[in-house]
C-alpha positions in Angstrom: -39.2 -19.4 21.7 -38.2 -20.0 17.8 -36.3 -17.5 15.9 -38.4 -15.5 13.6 -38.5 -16.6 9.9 -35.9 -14.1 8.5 -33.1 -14.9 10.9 -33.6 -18.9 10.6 -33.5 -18.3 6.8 -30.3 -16.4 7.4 -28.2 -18.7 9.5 -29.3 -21.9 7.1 -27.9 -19.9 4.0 -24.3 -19.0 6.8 -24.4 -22.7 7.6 -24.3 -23.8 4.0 -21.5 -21.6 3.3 -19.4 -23.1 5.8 -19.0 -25.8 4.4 -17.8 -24.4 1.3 -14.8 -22.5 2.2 -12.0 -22.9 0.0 -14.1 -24.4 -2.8 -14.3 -21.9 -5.5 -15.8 -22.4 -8.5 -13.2 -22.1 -11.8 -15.6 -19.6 -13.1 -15.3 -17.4 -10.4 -11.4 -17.9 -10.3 -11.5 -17.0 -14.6 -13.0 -14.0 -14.4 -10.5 -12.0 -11.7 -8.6 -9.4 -13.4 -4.8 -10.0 -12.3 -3.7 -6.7 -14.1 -2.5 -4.4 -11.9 -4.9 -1.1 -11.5 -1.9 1.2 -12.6 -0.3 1.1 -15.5 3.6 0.2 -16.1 4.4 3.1 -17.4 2.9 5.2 -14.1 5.0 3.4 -12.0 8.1 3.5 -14.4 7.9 7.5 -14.3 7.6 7.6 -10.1 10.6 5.6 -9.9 12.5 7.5 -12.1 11.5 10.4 -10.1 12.2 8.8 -6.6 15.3 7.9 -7.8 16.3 10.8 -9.5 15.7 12.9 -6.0 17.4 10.6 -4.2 20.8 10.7 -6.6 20.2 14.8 -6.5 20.1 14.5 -2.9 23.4 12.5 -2.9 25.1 14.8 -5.1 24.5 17.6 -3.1 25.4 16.6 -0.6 29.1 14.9 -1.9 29.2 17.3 -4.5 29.7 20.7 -2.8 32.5 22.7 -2.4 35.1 22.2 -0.2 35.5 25.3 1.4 32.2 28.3 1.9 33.5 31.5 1.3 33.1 33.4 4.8 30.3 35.7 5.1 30.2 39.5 5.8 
């Protein structure tokens, strides 16, 4: 029994693409956008804060004093 008309239509179109893979036209290529989608400056400020918890962190934890006074 043949394949109805829609489906043969499809697999004709999948097998021509095969044979493309890995040919791209320098068109397509041109047009991406290779920007990233945040901004320098966004991930400037989230490593300054990442980093600036971390050194907080750190000094905390070197940086308090030697002996607690004893509770009541």
């Amino acid at each position: 029994m043949p394949l109805p008309r829609n489906i043969r239509n499809r697999n004709q179109k999948f097998d021509k693409n095969i044979t493309k893979r890995g040919h791209v036209d320098p068109g397509k290529i041109a047009k991406r956008n290779d920007e990233f989608p945040v901004s320098s400056t966004l991930i400037i400020f989230f490593l300054v804060v990442v980093v600036g918890s971390s050194l907080v962190q750190i000094f905390n934890l070197f940086g308090g004093s030697a002996s607690k006074p004893p509770v009541e």
